[in-house]
VEXMARVO-11599 format. One line per field, with one value per residue (C-alpha): chain; residue number from 1; x, y negated, z; residue in one letter. Coordinates in steps of 0.2 Angstrom, whole numbers, plus 2048, in hexadecimal, padded with zeros to 3 digits. Example, Ala and Ser with C-alpha at 12.3 -4.5 7.8 and 13.67 -1.06 7.14 Angstrom:
2
cadena <- A|A $
num <- 1|2 $
east <- 83E|844 $
north <- 816|805 $
up <- 827|824 $
residuo <- A|S $
***
This chain:
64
cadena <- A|A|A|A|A|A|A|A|A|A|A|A|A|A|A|A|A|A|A|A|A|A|A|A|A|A|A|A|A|A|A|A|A|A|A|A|A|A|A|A|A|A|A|A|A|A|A|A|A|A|A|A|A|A|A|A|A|A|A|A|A|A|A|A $
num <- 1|2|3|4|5|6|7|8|9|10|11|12|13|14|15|16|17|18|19|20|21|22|23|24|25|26|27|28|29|30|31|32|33|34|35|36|37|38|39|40|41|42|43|44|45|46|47|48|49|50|51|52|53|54|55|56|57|58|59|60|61|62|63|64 $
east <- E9A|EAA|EB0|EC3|ECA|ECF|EE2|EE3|EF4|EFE|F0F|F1D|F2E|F36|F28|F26|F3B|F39|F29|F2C|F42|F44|F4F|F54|F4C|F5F|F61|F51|F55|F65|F5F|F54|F62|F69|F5B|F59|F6C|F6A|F5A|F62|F70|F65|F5F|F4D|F42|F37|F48|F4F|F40|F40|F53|F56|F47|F3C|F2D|F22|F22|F14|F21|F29|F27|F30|F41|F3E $
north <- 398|397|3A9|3AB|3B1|3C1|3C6|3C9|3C6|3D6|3D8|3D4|3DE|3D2|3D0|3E4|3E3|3D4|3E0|3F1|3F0|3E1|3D7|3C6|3BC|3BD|3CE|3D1|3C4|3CC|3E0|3D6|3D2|3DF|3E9|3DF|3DF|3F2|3F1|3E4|3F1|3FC|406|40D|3FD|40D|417|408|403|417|417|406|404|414|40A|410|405|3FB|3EC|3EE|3DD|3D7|3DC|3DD $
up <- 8F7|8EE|8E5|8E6|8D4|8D1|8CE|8BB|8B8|8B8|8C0|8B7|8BA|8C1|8CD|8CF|8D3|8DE|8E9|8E6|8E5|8F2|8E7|8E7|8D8|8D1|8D1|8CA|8BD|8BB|8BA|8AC|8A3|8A2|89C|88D|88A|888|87E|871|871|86B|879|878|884|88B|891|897|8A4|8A8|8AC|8B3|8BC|8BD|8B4|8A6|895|89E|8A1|88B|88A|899|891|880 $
residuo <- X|X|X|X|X|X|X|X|X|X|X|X|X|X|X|X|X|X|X|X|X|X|X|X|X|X|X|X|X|X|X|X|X|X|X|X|X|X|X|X|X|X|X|X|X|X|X|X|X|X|X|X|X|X|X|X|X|X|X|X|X|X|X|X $
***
């Protein structure tokens, strides 16, 4: 009997917008952008998931 692998991966914010937001890969890909715009502007990475997107600094790595 063949097992089926587990789902290890964990979502990445672009694949939690795309899911939970409905967008289009661009406008997640742009929403992206523009988080890490602010956060190289020097906005604080866990306010900007918070404000932009209502996610806790779980997806950090995704804009930084």
């Amino acid at each position: 009997m063949q097992r089926t692998p587990r789902r290890t991966k964990m979502n990445h914010l672009r694949d939690v917008l795309i899911e939970r937001d409905r967008m289009t890969e661009a406008e997640a890909d742009a929403a992206i952008a523009e988080a890490r715009r602010e956060v190289r502007a020097g906005a604080d990475p866990d306010d900007v998931l918070q404000d932009s997107f209502g996610l806790e600094p779980d997806y950090v790595f995704d804009i930084v």
